[in-house]
PDB file of N, CA, C and O in Angstrom:
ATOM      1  N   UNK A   1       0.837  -1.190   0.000  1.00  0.00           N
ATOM      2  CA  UNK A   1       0.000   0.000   0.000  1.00  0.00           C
ATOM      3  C   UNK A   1       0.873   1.241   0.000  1.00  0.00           C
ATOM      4  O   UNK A   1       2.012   1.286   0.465  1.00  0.00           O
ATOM      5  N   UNK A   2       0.388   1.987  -0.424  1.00  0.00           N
ATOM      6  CA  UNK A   2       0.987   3.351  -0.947  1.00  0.00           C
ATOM      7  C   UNK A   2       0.817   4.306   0.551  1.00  0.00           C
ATOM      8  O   UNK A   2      -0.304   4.617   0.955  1.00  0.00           O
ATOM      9  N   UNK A   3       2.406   4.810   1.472  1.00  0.00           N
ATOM     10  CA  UNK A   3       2.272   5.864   2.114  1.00  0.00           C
ATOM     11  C   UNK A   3       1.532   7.118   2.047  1.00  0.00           C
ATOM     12  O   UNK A   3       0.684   7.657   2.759  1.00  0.00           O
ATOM     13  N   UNK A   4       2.231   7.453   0.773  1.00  0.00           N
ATOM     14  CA  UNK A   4       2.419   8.913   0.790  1.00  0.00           C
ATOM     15  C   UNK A   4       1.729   9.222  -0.601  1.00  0.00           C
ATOM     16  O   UNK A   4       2.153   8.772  -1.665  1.00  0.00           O
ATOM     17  N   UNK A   5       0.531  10.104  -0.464  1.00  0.00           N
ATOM     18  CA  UNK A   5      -0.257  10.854  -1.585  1.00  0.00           C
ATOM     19  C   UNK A   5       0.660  11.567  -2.707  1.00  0.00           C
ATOM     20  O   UNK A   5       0.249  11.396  -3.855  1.00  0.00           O
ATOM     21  N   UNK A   6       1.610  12.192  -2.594  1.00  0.00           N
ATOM     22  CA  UNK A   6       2.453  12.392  -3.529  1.00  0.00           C
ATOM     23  C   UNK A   6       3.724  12.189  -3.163  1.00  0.00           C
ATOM     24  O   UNK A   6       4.050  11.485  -2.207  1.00  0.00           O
ATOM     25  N   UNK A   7       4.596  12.868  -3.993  1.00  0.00           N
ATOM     26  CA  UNK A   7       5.927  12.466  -3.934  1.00  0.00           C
ATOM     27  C   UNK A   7       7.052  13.834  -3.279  1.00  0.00           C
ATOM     28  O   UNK A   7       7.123  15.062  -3.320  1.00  0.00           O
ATOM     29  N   UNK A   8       7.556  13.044  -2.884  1.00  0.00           N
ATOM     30  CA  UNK A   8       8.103  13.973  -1.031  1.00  0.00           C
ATOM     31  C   UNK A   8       9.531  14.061  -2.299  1.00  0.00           C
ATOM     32  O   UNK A   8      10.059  13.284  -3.094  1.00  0.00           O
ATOM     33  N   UNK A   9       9.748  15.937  -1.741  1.00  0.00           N
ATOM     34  CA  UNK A   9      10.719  16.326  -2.483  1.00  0.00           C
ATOM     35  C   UNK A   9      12.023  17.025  -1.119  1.00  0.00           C
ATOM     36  O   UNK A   9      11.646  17.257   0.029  1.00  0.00           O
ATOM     37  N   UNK A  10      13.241  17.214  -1.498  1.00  0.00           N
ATOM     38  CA  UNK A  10      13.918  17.093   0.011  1.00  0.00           C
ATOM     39  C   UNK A  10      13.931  18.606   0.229  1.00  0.00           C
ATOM     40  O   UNK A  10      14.134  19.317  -0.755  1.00  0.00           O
ATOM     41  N   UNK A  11      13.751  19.109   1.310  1.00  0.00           N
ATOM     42  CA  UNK A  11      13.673  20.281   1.923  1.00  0.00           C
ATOM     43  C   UNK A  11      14.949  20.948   1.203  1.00  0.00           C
ATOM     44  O   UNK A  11      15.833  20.267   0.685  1.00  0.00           O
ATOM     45  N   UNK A  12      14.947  22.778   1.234  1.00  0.00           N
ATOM     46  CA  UNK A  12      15.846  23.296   0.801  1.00  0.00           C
ATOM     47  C   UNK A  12      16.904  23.206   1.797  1.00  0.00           C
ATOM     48  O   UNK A  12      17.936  23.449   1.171  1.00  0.00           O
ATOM     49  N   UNK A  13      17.158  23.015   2.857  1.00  0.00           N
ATOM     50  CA  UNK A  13      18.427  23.395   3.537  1.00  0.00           C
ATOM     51  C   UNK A  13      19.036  22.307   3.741  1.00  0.00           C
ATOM     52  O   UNK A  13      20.120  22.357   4.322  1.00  0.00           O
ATOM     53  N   UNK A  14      18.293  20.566   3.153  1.00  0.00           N
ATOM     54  CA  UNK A  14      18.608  19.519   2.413  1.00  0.00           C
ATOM     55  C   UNK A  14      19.567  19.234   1.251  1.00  0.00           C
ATOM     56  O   UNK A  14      20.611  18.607   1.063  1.00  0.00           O
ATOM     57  N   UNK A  15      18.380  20.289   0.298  1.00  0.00           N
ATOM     58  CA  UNK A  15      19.156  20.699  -0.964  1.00  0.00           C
ATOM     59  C   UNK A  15      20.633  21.013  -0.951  1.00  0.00           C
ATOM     60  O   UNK A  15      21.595  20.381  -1.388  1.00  0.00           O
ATOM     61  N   UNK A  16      20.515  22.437  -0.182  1.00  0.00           N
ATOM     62  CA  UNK A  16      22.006  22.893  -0.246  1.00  0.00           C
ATOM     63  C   UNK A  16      23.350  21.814   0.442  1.00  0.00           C
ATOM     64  O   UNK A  16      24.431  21.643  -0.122  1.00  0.00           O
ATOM     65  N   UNK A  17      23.002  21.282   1.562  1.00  0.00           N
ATOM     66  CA  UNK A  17      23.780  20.211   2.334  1.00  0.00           C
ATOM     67  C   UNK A  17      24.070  19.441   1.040  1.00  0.00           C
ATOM     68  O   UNK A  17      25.245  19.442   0.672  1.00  0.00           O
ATOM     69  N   UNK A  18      23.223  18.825   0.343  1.00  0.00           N
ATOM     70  CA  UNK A  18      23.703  17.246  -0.402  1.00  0.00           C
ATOM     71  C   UNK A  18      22.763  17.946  -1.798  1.00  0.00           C
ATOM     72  O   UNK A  18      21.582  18.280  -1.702  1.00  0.00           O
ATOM     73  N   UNK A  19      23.434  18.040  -2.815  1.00  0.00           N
ATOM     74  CA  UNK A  19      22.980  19.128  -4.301  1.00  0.00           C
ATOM     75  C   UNK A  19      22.350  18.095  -5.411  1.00  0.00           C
ATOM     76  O   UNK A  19      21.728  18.355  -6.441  1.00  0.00           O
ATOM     77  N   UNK A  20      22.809  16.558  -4.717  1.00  0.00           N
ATOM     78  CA  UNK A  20      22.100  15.721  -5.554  1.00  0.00           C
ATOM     79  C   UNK A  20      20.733  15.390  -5.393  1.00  0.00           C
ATOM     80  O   UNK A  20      19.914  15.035  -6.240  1.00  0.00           O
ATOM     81  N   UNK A  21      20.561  15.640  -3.626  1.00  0.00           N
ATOM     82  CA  UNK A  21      19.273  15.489  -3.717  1.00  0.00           C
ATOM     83  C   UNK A  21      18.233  16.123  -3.932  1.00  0.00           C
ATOM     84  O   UNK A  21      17.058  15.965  -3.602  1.00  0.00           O
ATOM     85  N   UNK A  22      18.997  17.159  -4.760  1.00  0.00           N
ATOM     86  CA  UNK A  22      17.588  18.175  -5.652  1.00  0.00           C
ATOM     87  C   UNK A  22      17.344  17.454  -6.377  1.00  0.00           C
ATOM     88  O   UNK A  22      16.160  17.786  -6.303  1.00  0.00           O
ATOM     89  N   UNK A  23      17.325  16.584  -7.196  1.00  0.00           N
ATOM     90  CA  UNK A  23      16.887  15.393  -8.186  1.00  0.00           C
ATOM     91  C   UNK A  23      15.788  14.547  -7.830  1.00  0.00           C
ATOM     92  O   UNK A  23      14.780  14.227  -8.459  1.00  0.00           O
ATOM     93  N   UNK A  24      16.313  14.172  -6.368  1.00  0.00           N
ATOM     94  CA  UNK A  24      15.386  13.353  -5.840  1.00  0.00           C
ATOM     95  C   UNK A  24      13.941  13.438  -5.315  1.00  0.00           C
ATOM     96  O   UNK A  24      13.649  14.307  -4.494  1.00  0.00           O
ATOM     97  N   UNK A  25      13.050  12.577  -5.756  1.00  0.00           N
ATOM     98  CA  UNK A  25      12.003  12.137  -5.261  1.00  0.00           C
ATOM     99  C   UNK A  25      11.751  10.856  -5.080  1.00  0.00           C
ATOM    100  O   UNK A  25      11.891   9.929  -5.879  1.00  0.00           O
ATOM    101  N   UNK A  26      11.253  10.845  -3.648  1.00  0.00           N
ATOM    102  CA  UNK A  26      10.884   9.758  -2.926  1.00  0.00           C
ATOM    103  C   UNK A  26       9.336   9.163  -3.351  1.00  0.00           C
ATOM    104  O   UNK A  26       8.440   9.975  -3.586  1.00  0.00           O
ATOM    105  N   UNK A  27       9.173   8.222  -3.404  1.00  0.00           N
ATOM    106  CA  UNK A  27       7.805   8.066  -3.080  1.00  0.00           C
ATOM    107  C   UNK A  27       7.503   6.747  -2.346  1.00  0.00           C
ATOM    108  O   UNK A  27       7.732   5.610  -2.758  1.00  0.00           O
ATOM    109  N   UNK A  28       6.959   7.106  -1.209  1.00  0.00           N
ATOM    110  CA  UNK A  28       6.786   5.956  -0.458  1.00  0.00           C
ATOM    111  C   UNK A  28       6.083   5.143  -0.410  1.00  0.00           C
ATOM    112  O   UNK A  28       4.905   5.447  -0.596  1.00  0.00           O
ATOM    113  N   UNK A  29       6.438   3.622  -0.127  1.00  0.00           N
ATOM    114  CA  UNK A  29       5.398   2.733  -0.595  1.00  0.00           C
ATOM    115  C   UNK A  29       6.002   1.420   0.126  1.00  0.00           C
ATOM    116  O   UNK A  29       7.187   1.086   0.139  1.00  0.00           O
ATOM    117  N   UNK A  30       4.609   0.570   0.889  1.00  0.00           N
ATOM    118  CA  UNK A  30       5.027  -0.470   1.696  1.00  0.00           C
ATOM    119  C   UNK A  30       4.261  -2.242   1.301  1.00  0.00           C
ATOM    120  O   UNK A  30       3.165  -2.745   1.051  1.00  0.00           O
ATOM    121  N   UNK A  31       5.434  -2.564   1.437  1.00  0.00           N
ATOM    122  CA  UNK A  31       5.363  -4.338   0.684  1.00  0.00           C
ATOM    123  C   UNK A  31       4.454  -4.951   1.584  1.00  0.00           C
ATOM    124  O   UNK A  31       4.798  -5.055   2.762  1.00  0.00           O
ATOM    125  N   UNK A  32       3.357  -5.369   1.219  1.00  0.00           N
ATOM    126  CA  UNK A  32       2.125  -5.848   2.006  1.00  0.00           C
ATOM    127  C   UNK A  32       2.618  -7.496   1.836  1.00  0.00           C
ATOM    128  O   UNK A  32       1.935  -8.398   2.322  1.00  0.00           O
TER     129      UNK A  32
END
């Protein structure tokens, strides 16, 4: 089943720390 209604993008003060994870999106989702 699916966590998360959309897809979780990483906070800006994320961003700046680690520049790759401006790319990233998560989307969460759990193995029933």
């Amino acid at each position: 089943r699916v966590l998360t209604k959309h897809v979780i993008v990483p906070r800006p003060e994320e961003q700046a720390a680690n520049p790759r994870s401006r790319s990233a999106k998560l989307r969460c989702a759990e193995k029933v």
